[in-house]
ROGULO-66844 format. One record per atom (N, C-alpha, C, O): y, z, x; residue in one letter. Coordinates in steps of 0.001 Angstrom, whole numbers, plus 524288, in hexadecimal, padded with zeros to 5 digits. Example, Ala and Ser with C-alpha at 12.3 -4.5 7.8 and 13.67 -1.06 7.14 Angstrom:
BEGIN
7E9C681E7883386A/7EE6C81E788300CA/7F31C81E7883390A/7F309821118379CA/7F73681BA883232S/7FBDC81BE483566S/8001E81EBE83264S/8047281F6783461S/
//
This chain:
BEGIN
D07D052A753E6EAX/D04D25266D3E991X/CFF34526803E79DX/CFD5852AE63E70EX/CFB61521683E62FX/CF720521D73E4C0X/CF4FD51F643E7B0X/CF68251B133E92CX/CEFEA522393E991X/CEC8E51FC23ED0FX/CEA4A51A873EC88X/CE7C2519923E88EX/CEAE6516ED3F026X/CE7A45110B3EE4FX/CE1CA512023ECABX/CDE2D514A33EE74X/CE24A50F913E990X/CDA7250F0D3E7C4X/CD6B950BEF3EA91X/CD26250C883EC8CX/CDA67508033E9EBX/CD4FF502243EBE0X/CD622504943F44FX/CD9EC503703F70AX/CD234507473F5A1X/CD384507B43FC63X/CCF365080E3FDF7X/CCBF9508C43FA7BX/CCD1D507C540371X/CC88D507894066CX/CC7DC50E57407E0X/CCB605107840A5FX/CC5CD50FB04071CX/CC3CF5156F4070DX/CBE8F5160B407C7X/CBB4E512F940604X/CBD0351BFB40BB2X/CB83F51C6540BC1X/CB7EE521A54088DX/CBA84525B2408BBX/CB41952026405CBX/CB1B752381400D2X/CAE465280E4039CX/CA99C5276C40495X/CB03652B4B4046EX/CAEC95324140661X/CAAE3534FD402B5X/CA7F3538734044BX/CAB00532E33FC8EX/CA8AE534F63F969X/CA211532AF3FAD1X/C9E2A534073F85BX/CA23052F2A3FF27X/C9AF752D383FD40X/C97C65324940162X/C93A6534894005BX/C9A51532DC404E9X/C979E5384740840X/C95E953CBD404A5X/C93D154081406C8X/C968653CCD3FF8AX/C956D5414F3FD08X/C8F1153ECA3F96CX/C8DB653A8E3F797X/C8CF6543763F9D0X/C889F540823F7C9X/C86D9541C63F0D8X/C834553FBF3EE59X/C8BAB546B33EEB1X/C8C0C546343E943X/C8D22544153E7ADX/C8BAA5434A3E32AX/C9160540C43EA82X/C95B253CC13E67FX/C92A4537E33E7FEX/C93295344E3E4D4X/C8F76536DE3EC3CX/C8CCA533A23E9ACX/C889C5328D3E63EX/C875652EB53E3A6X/C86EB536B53E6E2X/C8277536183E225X/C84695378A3DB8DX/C81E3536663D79FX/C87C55395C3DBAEX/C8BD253A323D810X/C8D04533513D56DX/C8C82531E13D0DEX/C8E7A530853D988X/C90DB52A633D9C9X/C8A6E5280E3D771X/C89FE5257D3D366X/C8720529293D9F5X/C81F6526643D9B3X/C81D65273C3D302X/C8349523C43D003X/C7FC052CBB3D123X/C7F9452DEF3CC1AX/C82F1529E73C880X/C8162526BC3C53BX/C884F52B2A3CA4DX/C8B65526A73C569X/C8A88522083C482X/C8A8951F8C3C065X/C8958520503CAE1X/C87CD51A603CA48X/C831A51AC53C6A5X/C83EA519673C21BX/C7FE251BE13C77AX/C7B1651D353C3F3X/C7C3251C423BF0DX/C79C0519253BC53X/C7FBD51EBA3BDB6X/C81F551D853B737X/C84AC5195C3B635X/C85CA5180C3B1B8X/C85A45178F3B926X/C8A0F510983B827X/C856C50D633B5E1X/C81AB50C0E3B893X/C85FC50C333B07FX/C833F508C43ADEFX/C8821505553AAE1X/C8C2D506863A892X/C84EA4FF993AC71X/C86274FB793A8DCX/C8CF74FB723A933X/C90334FBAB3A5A5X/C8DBB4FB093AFABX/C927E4FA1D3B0B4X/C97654FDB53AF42X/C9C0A4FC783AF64X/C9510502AD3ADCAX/C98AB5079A3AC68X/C975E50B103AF6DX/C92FF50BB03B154X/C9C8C50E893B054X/C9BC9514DA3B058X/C99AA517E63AEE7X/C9C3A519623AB1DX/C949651B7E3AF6BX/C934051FEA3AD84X/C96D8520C43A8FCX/C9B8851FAF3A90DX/C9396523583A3F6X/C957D525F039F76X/C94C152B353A2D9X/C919B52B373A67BX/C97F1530083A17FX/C9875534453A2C1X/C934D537313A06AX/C911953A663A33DX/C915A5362839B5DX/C8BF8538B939A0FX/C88DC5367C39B11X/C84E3536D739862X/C88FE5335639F08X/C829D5310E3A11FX/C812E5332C3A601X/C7D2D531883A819X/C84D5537D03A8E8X/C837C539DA3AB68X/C811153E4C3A9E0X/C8463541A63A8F3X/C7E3F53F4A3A96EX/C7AC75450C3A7DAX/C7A9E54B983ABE1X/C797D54C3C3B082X/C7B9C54DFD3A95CX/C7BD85533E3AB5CX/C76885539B3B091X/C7751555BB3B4CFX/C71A25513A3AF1FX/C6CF3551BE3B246X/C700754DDD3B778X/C703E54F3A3BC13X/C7204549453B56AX/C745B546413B9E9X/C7729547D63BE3DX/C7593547CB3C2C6X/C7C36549803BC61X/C800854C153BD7FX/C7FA6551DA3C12BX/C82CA553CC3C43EX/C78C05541B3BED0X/C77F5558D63C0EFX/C788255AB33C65BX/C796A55F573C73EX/C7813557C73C97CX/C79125574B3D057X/C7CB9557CD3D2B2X/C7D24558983D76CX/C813B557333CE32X/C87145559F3CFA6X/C8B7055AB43CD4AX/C8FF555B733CEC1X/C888155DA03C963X/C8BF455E5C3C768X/C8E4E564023CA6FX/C90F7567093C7CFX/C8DC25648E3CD11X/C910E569ED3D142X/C95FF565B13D406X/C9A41567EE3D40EX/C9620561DF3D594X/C994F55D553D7C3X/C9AFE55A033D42EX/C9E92557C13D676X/C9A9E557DB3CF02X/C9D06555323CBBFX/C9ECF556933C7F5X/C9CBE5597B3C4BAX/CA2C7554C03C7CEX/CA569556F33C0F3X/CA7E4551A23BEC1X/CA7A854D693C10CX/CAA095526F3BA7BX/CA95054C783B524X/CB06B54DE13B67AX/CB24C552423B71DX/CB2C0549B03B695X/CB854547AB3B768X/CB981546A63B01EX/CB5A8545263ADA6X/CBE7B547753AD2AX/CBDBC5431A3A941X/CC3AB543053A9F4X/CC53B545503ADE1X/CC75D540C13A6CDX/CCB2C53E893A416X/CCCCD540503A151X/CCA855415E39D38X/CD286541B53A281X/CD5405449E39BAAX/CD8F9540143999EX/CDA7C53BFD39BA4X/CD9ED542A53945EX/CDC355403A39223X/CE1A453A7D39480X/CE27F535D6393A2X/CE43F53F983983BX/CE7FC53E4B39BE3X/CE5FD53A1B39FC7X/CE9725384E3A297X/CDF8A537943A0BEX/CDD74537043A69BX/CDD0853A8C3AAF9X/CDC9B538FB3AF80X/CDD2453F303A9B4X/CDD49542A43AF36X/CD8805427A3B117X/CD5835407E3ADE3X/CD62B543ED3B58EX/CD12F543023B4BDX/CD0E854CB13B62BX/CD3465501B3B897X/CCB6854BE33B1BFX/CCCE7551F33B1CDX/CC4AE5526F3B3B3X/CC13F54F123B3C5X/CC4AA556403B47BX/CBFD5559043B609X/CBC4955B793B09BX/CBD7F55FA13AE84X/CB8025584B3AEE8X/CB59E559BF3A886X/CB17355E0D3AC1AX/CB261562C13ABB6X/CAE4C55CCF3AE7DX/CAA6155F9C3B024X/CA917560953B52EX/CA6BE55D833B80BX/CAADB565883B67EX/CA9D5567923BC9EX/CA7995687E3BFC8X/CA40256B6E3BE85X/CA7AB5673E3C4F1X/CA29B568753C8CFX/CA39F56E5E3CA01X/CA6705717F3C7AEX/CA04456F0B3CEA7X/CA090573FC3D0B3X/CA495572143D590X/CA8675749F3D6FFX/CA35856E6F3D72DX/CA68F56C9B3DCD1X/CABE256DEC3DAA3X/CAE6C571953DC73X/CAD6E56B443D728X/CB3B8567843D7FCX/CB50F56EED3D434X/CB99656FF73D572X/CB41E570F73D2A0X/CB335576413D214X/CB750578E33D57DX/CBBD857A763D527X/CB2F6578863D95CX/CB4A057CB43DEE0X/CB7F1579AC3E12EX/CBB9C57C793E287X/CB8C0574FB3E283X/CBD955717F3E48AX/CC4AE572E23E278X/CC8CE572BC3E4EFX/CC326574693DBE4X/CC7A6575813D822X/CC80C57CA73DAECX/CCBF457E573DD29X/CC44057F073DA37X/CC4505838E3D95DX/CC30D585CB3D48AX/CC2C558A983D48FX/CC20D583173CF98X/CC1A3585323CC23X/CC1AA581173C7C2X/CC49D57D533C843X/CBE08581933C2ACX/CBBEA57EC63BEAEX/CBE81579363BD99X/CC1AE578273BA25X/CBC6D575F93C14DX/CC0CF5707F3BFCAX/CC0CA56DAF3BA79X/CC45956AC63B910X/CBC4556ED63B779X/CBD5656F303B1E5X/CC15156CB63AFAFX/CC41D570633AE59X/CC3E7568033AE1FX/CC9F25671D3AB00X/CCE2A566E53B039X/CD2A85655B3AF72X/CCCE15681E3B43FX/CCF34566003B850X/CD176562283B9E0X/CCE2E560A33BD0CX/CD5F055E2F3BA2FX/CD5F655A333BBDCX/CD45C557F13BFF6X/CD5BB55B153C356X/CD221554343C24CX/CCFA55524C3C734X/CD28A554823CC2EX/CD0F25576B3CFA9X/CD91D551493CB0FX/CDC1A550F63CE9FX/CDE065555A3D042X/CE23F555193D28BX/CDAC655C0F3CF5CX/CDB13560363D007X/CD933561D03D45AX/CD9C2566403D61CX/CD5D655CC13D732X/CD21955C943DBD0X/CD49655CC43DF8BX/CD28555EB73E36CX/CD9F255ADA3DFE4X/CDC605593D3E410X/CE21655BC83E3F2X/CE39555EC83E07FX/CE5DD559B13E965X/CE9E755C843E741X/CEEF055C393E56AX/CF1CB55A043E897X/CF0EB55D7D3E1D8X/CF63355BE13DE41X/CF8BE557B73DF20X/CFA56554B73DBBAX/CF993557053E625X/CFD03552553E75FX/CF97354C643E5CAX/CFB575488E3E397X/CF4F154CE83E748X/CF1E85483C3E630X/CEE115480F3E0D0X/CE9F2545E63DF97X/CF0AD54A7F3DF1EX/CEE1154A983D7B3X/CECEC545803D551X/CE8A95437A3D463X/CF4D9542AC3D3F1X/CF5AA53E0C3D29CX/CF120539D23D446X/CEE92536C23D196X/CF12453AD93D994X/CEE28535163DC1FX/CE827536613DB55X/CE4F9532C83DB13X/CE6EB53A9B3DB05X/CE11E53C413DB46X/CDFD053B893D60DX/CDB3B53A383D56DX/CE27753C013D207X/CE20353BDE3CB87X/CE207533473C9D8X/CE06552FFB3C6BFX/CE431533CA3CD2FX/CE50152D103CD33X/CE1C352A173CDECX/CE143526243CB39X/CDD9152BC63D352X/CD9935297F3D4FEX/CD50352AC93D189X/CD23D528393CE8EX/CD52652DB63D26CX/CCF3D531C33CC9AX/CD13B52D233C6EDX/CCE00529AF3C60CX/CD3D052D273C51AX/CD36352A593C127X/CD33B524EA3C17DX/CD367522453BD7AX/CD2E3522B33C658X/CD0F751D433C7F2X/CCB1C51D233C67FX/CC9E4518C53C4E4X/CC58B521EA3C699X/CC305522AF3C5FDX/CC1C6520233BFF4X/CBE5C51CE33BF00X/CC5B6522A73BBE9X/CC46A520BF3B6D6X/CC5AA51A263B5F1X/CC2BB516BC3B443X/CCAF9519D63B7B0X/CCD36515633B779X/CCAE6510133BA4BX/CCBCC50BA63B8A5X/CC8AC510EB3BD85X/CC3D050C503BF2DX/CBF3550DAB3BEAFX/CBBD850BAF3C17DX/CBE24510EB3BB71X/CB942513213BC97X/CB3D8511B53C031X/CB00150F073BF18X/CB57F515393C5D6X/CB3EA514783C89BX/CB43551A443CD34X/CB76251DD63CDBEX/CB0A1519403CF19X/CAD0C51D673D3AFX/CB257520C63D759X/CB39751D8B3DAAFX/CB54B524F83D7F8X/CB9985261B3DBAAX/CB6D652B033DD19X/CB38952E213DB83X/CBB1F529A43E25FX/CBAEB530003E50AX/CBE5952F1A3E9EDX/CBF1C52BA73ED2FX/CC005533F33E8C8X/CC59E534ED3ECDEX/CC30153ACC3F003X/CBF2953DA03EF6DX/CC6D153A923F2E6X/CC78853FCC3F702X/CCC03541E63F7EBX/CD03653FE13F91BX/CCA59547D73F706X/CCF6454BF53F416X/CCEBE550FF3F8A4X/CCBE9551553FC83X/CD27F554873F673X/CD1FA557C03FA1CX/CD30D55BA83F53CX/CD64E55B863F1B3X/CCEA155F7E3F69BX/CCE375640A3F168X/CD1385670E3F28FX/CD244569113F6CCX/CD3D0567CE3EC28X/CD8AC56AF43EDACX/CD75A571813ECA9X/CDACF574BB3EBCCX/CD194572C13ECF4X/CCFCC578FF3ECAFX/CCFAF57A483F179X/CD22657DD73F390X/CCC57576EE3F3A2X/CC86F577D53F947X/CCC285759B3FD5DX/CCBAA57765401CDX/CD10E570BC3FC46X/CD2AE56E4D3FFC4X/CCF2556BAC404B3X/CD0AA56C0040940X/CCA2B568FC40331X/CC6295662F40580X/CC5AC55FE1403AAX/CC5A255E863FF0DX/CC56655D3340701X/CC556557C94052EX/CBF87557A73FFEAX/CBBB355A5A400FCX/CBF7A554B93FB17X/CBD385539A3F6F7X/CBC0154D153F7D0X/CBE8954A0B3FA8DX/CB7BB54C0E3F4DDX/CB736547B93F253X/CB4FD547033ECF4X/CB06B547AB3EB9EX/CB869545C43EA81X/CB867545123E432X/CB56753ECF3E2D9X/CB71353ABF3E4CFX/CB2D753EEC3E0D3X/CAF1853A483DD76X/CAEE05396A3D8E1X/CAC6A53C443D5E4X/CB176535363D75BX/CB1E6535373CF69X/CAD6B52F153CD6BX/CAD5452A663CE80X/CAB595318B3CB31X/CA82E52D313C8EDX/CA7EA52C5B3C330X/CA5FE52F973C031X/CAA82526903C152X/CACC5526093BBBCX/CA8A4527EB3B7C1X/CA441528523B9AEX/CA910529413B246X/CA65852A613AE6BX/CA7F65285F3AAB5X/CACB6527C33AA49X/CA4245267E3A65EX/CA755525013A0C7X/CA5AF5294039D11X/CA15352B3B39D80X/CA97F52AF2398E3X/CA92152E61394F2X/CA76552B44390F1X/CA6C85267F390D6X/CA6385309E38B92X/CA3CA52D1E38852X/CA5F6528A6384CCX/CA347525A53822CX/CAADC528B638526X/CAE02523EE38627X/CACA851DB5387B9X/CADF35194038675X/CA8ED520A538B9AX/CA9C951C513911BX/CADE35198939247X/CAEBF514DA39197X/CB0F351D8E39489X/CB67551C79396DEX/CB5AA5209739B9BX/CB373524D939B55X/CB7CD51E7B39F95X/CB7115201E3A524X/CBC1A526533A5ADX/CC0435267B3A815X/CB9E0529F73A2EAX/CBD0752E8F3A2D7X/CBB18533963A42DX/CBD27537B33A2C6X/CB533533033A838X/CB4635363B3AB3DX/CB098535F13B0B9X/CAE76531B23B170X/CAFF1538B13B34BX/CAF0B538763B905X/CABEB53C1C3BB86X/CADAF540883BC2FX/CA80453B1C3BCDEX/CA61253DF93C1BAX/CA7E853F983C605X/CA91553C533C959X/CA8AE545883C71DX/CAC92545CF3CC1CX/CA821549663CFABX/CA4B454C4B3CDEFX/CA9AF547E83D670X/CA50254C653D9ABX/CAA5C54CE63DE52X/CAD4A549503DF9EX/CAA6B550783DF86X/CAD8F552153E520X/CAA855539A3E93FX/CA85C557DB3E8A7X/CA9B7551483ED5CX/CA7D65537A3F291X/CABEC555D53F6C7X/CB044553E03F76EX/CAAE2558553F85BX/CAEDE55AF23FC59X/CAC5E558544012DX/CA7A35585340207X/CAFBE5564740402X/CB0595532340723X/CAF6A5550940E40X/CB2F5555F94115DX/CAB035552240F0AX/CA8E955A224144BX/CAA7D56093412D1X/CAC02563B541623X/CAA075616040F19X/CACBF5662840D85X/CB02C56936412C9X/CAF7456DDF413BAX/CB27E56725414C0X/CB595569A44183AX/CBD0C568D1414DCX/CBF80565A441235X/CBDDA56EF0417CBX/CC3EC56FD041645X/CC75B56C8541B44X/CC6AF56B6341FE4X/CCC8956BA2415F0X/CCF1F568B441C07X/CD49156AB741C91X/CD64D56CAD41889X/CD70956AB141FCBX/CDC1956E0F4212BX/CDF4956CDB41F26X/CDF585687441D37X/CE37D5704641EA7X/CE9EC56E6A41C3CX/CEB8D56B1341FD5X/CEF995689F41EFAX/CE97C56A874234CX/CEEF55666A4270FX/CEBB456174425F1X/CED8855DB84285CX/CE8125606542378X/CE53955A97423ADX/CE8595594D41DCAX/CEA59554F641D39X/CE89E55CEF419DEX/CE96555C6041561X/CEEAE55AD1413E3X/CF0305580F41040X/CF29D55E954199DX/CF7E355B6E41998X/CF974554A441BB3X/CFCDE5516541ABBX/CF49F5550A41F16X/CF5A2551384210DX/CF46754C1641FDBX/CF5755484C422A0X/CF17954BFE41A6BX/CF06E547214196DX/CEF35548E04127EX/CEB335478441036X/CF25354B2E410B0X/CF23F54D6540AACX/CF0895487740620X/CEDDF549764023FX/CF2015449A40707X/CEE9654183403DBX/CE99B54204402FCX/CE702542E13FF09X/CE86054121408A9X/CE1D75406D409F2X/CDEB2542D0405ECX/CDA81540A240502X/CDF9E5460A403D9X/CDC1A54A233FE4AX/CD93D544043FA5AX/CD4BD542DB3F91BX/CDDCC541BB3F997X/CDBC253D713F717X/CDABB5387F3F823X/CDDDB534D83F80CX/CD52B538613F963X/CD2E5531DE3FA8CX/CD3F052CEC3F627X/CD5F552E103F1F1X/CD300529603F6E6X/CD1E7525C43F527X/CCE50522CE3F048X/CCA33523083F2C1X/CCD0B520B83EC3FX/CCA035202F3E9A6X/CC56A51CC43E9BBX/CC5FD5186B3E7C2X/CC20251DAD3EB36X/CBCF35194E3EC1CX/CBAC3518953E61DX/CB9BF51B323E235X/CBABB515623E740X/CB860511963E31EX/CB3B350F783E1F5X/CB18450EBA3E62DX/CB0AD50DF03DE19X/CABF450BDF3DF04X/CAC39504173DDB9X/CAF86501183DBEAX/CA833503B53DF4FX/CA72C4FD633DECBX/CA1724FCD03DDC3X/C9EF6500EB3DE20X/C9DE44F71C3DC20X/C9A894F6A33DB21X/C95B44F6483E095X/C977B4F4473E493X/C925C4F7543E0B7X/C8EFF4F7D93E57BX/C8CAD4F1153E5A0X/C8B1A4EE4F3E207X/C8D584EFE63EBE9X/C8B6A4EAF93ECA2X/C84394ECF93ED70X/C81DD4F12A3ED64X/C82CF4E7783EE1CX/C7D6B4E6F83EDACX/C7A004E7133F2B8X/C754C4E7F63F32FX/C7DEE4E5DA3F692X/C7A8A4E6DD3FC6DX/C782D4EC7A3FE01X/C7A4C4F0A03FCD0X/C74A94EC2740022X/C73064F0A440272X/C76BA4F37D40432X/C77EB4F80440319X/C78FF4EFCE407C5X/C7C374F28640BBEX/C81304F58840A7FX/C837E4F7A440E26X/C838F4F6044044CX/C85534F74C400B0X/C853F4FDFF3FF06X/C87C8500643FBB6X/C81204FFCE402EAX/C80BC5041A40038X/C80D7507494047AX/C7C5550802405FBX/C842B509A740741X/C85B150D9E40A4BX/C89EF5123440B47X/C89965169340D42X/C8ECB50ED2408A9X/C922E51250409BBX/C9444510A240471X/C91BF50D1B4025DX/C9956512E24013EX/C9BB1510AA3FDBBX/CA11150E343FFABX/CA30650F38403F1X/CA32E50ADD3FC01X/CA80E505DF3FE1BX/CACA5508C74001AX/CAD3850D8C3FFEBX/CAE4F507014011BX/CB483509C040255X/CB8E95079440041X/CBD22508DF40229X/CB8C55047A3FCAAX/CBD1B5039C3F9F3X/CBBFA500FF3F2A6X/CB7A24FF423F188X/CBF25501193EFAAX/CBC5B4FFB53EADAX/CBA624FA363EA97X/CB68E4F93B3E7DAX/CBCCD4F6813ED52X/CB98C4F1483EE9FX/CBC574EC663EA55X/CBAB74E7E03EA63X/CC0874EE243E6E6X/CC3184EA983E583X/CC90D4EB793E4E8X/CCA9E4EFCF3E644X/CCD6F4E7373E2A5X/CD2504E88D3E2F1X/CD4E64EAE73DE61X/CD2F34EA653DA04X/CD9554ED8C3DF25X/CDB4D4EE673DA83X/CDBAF4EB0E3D741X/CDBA14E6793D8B8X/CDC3B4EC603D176X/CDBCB4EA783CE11X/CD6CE4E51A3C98FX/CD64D4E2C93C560X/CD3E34E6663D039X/CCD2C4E4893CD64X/CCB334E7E23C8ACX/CCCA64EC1B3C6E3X/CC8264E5253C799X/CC4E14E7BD3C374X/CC19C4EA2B3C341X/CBD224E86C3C37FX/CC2C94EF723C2B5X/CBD2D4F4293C2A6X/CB85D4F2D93C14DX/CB7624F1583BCD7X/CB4B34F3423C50FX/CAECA4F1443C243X/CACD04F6D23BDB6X/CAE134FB6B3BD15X/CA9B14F3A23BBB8X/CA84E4F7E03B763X/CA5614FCBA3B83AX/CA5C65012F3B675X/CA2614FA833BB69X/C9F5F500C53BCC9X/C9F684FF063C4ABX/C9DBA4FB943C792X/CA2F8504D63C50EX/CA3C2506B83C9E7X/C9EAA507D33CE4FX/C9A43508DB3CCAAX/C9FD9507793D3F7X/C9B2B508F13D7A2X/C9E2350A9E3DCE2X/CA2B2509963DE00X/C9B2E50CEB3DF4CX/C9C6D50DBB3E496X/C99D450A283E786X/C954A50AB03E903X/C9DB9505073E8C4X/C9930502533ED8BX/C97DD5037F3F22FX/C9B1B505863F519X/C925B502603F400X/C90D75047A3F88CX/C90FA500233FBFEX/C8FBA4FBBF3FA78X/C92B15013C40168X/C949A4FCBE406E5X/C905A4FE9C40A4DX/C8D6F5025C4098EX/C907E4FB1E40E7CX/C8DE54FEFD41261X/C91A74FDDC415B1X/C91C24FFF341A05X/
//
């Protein structure tokens, strides 16, 4: 079973205040209706982040694998996620669908983040992927940040009882309207139908 994409969801990831400024930074780099190039982020840039972010890329296969590691998603694994595959985050049964959604990331290139349940710590996560172009410029790598989600542990009987739940939904971004009143919370759904046409350079719109 694969999770629907296009759904009304509230985005858990804006309460965190790395991933948004994380989000802010990239936008920063969206020039001239594109995605950030991956070397236009600079090490001095990046410097704030880098205990919480690590670089997502693409293998040969599409997997999406782990190029450069945080300290967080580190201690989440237990150990050097380095060459790691993503879908290592989560657990075995929901791989397929979690590997599916993450590469919606490349494939529209556009803003995601789901909610997982770490399979070290067994604590609810929130994962944040923000597209990159290689020197290519082909959309084959990613900004990733995980927040742990009230850092509180949660019981086996919640985990039996609703075992999906590990994996949220995919939010999406859209272009920001122009009203004031525009800028408070972010949208709750991607804002168009299947099979529209991806705008070129992605946003998180803000509602109030």
């Amino acid at each position: 079973m694969q999770l629907p994409i296009d759904t009304v969801i509230q985005p858990e990831f804006t309460q965190h205040r790395l991933q948004r400024a994380l989000y802010s930074l990239w936008q920063a780099r969206c020039r001239d209706g594109q995605i950030p190039l991956w070397q236009s982020l600079s090490c001095q840039a990046l410097g704030p982040y880098l205990s919480a972010a690590c670089v997502i890329g693409l293998t040969a296969s599409n997997r999406s694998v782990i190029r450069i590691a945080s300290t967080q998603v580190n201690q989440l694994l237990g150990q050097d996620s380095r060459g790691q595959a993503l879908d290592s985050l989560c657990a075995p049964a929901i791989q397929p669908q979690f590997e599916h959604l993450v590469s919606q990331v490349f494939n529209r290139q556009s803003p995601m983040s789901v909610t997982l349940r770490s399979r070290a710590f067994d604590r609810e996560s929130v994962l944040t992927m923000l597209p990159l172009l290689d020197r290519q410029r082909q959309c084959r790598r990613a900004l990733a940040t995980v927040d742990l989600v009230r850092g509180q542990y949660r019981c086996e009987a919640q985990q039996k009882a609703a075992p999906f739940s590990a994996l949220g939904p995919v939010y999406y971004a859209a272009r920001p309207g122009h009203s004031p009143q525009e800028t408070d919370a972010l949208v709750l759904c991607m804002g168009r139908k299947k099979g529209a046409q991806i705008p070129a350079r992605p946003y998180l719109k803000l509602v109030s």
